[in-house]
C-alpha positions as CSV (number, residue, x, y, z in Angstrom):
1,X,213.8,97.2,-47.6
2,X,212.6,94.7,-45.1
3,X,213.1,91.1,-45.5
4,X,209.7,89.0,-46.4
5,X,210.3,86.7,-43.5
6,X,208.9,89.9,-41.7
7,X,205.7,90.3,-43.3
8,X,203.8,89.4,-40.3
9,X,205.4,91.8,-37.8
10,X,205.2,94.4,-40.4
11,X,201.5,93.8,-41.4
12,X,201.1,93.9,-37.8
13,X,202.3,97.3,-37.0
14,X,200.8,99.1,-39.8
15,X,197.8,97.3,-39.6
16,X,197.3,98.2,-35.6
17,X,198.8,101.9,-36.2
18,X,196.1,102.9,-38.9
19,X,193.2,101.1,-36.8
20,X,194.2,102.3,-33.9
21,X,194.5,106.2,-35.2
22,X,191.5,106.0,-36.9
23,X,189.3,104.6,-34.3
24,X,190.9,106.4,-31.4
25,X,189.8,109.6,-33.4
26,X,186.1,108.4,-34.0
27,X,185.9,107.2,-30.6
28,X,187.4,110.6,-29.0
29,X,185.3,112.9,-30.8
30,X,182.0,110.7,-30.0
31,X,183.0,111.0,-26.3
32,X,184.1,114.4,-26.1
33,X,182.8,116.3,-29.6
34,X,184.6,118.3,-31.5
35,X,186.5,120.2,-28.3
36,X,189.2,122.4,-28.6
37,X,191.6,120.6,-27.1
38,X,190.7,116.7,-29.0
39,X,193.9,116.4,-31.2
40,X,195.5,116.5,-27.9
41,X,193.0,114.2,-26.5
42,X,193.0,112.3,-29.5
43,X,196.8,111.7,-29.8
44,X,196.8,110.3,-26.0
45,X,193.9,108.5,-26.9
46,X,195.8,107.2,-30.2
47,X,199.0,106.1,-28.2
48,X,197.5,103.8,-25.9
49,X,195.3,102.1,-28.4
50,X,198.6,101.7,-30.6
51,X,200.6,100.4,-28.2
52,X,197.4,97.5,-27.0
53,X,196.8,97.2,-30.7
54,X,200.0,95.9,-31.9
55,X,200.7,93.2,-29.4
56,X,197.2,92.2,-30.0
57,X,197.1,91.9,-33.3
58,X,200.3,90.4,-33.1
59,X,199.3,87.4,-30.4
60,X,195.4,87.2,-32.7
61,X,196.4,87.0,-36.7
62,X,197.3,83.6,-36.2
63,X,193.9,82.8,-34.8
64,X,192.5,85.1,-37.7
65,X,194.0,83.3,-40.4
66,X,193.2,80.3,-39.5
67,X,189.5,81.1,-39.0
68,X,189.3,82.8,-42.3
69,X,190.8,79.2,-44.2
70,X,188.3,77.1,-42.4
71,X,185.6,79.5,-43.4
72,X,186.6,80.1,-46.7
73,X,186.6,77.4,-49.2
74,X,189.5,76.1,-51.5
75,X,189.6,77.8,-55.2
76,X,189.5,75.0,-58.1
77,X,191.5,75.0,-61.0
C-alpha cells in the first residue's frame, strides 16, 4: 500500500481521473451525440482532460481546503 503522507497526491489523481472521464464523456456526447465513433472521441477527449485535471487539482486543493474551513464552522464538543 501507499504511505499516508501521500494522501494528497493520491486523492488528486483519482479524484481528476474519475472527473475527468466522466465529464469528458457528458461533454463529448453533448457535442457530437451518440456517433459511432465517440468512445474514440471520448477517450481523446478523456486523456487531455486527465492530464489538465490532475495538475490542477493538484496546484487548487490547497486553495479548496482552505475555503471550505473558513466557510464551514468549528464542531463543539
Amino acid at each position: 500500500m501507499i504511505d499516508r503522507k501521500y494522501h494528497r497526491i493520491v486523492f488528486s489523481f483519482f479524484m481528476s481521473l474519475l472527473m475527468s472521464c466522466i465529464m469528458s464523456l457528458v461533454i463529448s456526447v453533448y457535442n457530437v451525440g451518440w456517433v459511432s465513433d465517440i468512445i474514440s472521441i471520448w477517450l481523446n477527449a478523456w486523456l487531455f482532460a486527465f492530464a489538465v485535471a490532475f495538475p490542477t487539482i493538484i496546484l487548487v486543493s490547497p486553495v479548496v481546503h482552505m475555503l471550505v474551513s473558513l466557510i464551514l464552522k468549528e464542531e463543539s464538543d
